[in-house]
C-alpha positions as CSV (number, residue, x, y, z in Angstrom):
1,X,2.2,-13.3,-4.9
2,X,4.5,-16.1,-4.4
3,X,7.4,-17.4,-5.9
4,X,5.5,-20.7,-7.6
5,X,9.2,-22.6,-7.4
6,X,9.3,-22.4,-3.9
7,X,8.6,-24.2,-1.0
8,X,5.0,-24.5,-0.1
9,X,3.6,-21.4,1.7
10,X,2.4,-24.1,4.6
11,X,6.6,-24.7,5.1
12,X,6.5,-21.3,6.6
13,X,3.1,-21.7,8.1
14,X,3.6,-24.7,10.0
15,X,6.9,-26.1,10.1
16,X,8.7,-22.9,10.5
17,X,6.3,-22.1,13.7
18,X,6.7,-25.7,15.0
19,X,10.3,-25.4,14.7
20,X,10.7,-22.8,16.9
21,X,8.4,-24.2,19.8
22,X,9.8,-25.1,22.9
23,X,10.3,-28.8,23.6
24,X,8.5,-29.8,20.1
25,X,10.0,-32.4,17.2
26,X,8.1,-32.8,13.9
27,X,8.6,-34.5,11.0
28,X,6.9,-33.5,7.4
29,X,4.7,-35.9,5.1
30,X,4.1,-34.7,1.7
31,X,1.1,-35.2,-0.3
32,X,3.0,-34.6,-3.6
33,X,7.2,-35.6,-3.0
34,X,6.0,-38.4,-0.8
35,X,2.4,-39.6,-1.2
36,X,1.7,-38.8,-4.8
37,X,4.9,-41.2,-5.9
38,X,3.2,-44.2,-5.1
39,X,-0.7,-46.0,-5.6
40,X,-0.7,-46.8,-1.8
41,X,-1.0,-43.3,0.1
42,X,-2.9,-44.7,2.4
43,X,-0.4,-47.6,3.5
44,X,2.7,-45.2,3.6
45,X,1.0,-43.0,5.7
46,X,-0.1,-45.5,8.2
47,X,3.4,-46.9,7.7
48,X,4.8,-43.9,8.8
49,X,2.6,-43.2,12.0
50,X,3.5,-46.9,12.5
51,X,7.3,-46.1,12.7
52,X,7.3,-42.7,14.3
53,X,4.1,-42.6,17.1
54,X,3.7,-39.5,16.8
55,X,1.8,-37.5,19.3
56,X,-0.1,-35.4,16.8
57,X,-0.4,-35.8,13.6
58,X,-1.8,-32.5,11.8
59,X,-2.8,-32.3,8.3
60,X,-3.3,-29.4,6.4
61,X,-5.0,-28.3,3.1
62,X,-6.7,-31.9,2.9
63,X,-9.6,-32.8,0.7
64,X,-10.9,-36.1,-1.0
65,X,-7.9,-37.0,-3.4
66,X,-6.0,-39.5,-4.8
67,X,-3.0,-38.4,-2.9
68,X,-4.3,-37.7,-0.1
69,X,-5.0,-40.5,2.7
70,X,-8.7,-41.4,2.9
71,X,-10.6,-41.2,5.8
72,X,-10.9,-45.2,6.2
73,X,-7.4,-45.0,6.9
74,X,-7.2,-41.9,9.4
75,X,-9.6,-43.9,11.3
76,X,-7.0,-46.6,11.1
77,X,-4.6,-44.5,13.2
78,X,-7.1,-42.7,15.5
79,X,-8.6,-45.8,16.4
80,X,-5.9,-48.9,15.8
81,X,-2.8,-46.4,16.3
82,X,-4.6,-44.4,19.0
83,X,-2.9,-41.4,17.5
84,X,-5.3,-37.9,17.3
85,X,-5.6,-36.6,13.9
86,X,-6.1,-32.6,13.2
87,X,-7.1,-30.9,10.3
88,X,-5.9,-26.8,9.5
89,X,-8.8,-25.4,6.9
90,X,-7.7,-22.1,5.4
91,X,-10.8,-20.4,3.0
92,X,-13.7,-20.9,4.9
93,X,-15.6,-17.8,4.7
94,X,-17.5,-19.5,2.2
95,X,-21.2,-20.6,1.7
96,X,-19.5,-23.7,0.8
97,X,-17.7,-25.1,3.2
98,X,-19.2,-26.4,6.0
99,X,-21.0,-28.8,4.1
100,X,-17.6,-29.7,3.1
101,X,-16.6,-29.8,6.7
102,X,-20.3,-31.3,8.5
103,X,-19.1,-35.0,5.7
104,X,-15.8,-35.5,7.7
105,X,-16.4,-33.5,11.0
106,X,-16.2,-37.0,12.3
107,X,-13.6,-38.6,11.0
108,X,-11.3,-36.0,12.6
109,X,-10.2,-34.9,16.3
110,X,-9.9,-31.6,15.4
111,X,-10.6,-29.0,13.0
112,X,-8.9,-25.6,13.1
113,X,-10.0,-23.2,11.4
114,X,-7.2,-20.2,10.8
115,X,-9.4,-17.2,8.7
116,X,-12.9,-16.8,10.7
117,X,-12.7,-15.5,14.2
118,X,-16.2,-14.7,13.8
119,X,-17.3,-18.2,12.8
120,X,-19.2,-17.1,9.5
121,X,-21.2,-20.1,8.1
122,X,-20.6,-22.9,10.7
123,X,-22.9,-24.6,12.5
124,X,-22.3,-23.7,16.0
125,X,-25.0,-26.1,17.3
126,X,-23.5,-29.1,15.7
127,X,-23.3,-32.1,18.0
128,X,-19.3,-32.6,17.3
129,X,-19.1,-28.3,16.5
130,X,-16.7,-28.9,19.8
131,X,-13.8,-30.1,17.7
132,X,-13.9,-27.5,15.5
133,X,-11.4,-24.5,16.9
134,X,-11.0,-20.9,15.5
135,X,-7.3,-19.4,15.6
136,X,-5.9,-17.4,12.8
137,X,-2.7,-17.9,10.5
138,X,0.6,-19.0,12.4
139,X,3.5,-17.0,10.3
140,X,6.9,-17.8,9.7
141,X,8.8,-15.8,12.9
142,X,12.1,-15.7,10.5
143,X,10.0,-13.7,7.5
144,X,7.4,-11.3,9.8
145,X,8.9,-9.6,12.7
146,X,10.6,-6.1,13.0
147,X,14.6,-5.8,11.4
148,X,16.4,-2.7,10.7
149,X,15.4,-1.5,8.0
150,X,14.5,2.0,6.9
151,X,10.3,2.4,6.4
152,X,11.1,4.0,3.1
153,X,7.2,3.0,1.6
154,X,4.6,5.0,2.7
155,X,1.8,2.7,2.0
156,X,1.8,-0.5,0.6
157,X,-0.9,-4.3,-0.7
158,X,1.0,-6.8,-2.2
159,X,-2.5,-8.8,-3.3
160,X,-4.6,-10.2,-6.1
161,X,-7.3,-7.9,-7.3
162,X,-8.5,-10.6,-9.8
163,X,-12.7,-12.4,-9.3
164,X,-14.3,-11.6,-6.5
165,X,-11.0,-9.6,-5.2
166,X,-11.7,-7.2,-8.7
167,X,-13.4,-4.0,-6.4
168,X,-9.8,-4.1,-4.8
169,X,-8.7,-2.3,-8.0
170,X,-11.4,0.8,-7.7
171,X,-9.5,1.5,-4.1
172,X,-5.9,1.5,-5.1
173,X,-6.2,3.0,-8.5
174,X,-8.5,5.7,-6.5
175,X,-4.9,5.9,-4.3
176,X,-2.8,6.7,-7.2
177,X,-4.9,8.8,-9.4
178,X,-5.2,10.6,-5.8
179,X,-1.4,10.9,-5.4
180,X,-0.9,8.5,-2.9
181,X,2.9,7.4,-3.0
182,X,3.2,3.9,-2.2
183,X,4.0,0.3,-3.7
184,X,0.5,-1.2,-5.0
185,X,0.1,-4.8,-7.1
186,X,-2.6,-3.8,-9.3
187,X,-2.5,-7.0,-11.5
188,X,-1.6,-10.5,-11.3
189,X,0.7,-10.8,-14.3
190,X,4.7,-11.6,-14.0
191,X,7.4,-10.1,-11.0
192,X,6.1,-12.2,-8.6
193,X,8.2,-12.0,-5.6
194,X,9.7,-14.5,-3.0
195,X,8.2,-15.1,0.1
196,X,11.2,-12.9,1.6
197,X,10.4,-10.1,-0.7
198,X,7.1,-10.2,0.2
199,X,7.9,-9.7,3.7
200,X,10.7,-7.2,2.9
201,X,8.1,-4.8,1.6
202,X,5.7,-5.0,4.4
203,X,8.8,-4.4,6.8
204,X,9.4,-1.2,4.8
205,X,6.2,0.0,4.6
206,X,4.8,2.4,7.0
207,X,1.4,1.4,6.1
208,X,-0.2,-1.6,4.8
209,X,-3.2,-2.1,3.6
210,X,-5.9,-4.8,4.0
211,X,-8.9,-5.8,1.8
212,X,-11.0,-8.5,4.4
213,X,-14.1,-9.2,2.0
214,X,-13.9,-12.5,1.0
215,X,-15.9,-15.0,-1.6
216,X,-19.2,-14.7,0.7
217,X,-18.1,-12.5,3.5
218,X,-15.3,-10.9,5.4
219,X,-12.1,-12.8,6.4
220,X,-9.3,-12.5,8.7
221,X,-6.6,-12.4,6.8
222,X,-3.3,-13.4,6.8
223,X,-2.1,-10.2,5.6
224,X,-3.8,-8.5,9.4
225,X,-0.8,-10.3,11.2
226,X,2.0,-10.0,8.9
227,X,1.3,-6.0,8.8
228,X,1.7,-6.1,12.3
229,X,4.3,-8.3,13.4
230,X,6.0,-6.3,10.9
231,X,5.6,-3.2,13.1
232,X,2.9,-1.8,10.1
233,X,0.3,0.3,11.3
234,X,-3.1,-1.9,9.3
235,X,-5.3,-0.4,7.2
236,X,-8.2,-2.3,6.8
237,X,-12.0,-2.7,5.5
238,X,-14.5,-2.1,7.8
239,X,-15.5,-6.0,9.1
240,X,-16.5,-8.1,12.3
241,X,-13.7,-10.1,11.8
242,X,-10.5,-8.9,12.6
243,X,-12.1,-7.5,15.6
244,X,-12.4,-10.5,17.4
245,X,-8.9,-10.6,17.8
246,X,-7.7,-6.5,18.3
247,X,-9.4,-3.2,18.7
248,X,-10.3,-0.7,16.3
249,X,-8.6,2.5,16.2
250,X,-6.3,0.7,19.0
251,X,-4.1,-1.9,17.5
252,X,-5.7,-0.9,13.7
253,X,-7.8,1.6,11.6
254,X,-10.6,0.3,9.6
255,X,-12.3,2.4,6.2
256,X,-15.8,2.6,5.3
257,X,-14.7,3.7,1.5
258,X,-12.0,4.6,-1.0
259,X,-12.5,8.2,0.0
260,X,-12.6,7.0,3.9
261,X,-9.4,5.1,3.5
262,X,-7.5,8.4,1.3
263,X,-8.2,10.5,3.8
264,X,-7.2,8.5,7.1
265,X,-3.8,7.9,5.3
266,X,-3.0,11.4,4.6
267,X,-4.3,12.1,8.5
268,X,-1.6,9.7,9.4
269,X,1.0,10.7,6.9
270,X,0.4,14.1,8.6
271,X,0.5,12.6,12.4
272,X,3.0,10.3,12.5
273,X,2.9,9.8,16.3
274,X,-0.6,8.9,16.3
275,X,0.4,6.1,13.1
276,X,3.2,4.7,15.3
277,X,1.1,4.7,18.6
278,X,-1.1,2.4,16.6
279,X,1.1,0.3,14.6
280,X,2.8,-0.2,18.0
281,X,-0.5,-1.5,20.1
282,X,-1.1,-3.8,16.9
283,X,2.4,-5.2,17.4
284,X,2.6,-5.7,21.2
285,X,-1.0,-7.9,20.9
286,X,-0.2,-9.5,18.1
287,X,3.6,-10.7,19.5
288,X,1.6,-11.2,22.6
289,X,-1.4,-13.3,21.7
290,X,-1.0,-14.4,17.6
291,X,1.7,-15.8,17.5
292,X,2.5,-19.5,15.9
293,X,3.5,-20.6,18.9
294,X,0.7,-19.3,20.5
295,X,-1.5,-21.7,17.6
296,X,0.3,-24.5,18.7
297,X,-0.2,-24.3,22.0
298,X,-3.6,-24.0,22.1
299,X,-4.0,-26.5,19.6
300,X,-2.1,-29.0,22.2
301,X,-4.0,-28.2,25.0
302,X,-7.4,-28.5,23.3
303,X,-5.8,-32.4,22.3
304,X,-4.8,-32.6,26.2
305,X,-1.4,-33.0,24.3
C-alpha cells in the first residue's frame, strides 16, 4: 500500500536503519538508476567495490537478472577483492525458495533471512546452512516509533486481501458487518498512501491488526513490528512465528477465528488498561531487541565485521 512513485521500500528498510548506526558509512548501488543504464553490471559493480573497499557489501532483493551482478562476479570481489558479500531475502515462507536459495548458498557469505523466525522450509542440516541467519525486518526509526498524536482509530490493517491474502476479507468484512469502528483496506484499487501515511495510521490506531499466513505457511511480518514500535497493541493470527521473537498475551494477542478476534477487541475496547499493559510490553522488547540497528549488528558480528 505504497506510494509506487516513491522511493523503494528497501530506502527505508536499509539505508534509513544504517544511517542511524553508530560509527557506520554506506553508500547505495542501484540495480535500476545505476546498473540497468548500462550492458556491463557486472564491471560497474566490481568497479565500484574497486573504488570504495567497502567492508560489507549487502545486497538485497537479488535474483538471476540482467541487471543484477552475476554470481561469477561476486566471486570476483569475495575472492579477488577479499570483500564479504551478504544477501537480505524477504518472502521465504514459501515451498519454493530454498531451492532458490540451496543454487547460490555458496556463492554468498551470508544469507539473512528477515520473515521466518521459525525457519519454515530450510534445510537446517545443510553443510553451508551456517551462513544462512534469521532476523526479521529492520524499519525506518523516522516512520515507526511513538509521536504525539491522538489514538483516534480504534482498530486498524492497512493490507492486501487479494490471492492467497483473499480469506483476509471474510475477517474484516466479519468486523464491519459486526460494528467494529476502525480504518480497514478491504481492496487493492486506488488511494494508496505514502509510506508516512502508512505509518500515520498505525501511530493512530489503538489496535492493529495482523494476518501472518503466508503463500505456504505463516510469516513474521513486517506489519508485527511496525504495530509495535508504534506503541499498537497487535492483533494477530494464531502462528509459530511471531512467537519466536515475543510472548503471547505478553507483548501481543493472537486469534483463533473471526469470532475469536471480534470478541478480544471488544474485551480490550472495554479494558483499556489491560490493551495498554500489552501494547506497552510489545513496545519495550521490540525497541529493545528488533530494532534495525539491532539487524545490523548482528549481521556484523556474524561477518566478524
Amino acid at each position: 500500500m505504497h506510494d509506487p512513485s516513491q522511493l523503494s521500500n528497501e530506502i527505508g528498510l536499509l539505508d534509513n536503519t544504517l544511517r542511524v548506526a553508530e560509527g557506520v558509512c554506506h553508500d547505495a548501488l542501484t540495480y535500476d538508476a545505476d546498473l540497468s543504464l548500462s550492458p556491463f553490471c557486472d564491471l560497474q559493480f566490481i568497479h565500484k567495490c574497486s573504488m570504495l573497499r567497502p567492508d560489507l557489501v549487502v545486497f538485497s532483493s537479488w535474483g538471476k537478472r540482467w541487471s543484477h551482478p552475476s554470481m561469477a562476479s561476486i566471486n570476483f570481489v569475495r575472492h579477488r577483492l577479499e570483500i564479504p558479500v551478504a544477501t537480505i531475502w524477504w518472502d521465504t515462507c514459501n515451498k519454493g525458495f530454498w531451492p532458490t536459495l540451496e543454487m547460490c548458498i555458496g556463492a554468498f557469505d551470508l544469507h539473512v533471512i528477515a520473515d521466518n523466525a521459525r525457519g519454515c522450509f530450510l534445510d537446517k542440516k545443510h553443510p553451508l546452512f551456517d551462513r544462512v541467519l534469521q532476523l526479521w525486518a529492520p524499519l525506518d526509526p523516522d516512520l515507526y516509533n511513538i509521536k504525539n498524536i491522538t489514538r483516534d482509530i480504534p482498530v486498524s490493517f492497512i493490507g492486501q486481501t487479494h490471492s492467497y491474502r483473499g480469506y483476509r476479507r471474510e475477517y474484516l468484512q466479519y468486523l464491519i458487518d459486526s460494528g467494529v469502528d476502525g480504518y480497514f483496506t478491504l481492496n487493492n484499487e486506488g488511494g494508496v498512501l505514502s509510506h508516512r501515511e502508512y505509518a500515520e495510521i498505525i501511530q493512530r490506531s489503538q489496535i492493529c491488526i495482523n494476518f501472518s499466513y503466508s503463500a505456504d505457511t505463516h510469516q513474521l511480518k513486517g506489519r508485527v513490528l511496525e504495530a509495535m514500535l508504534c506503541g499498537a497493541l497487535l492483533l494477530e493470527s494464531e502462528n509459530n512465528q511471531t512467537s519466536v521473537l515475543f510472548k503471547s498475551t505478553e507483548d501481543y494477542v493472537s486469534f483463533s477465528s473471526k469470532e475469536d478476534l471480534y470478541r478480544k477487541i471488544k474485551y480490550y475496547q472495554a479494558h483499556p488498561e489491560e490493551m495498554e499493559t500489552i501494547a506497552q510490553s510489545g513496545m519495550r522488547r521490540a525497541h529493545a531487541d528488533y530494532t534495525g540497528i539491532n539487524f545490523w549488528a548482528k549481521i556484523f558480528r556474524k561477518l566478524n565485521l
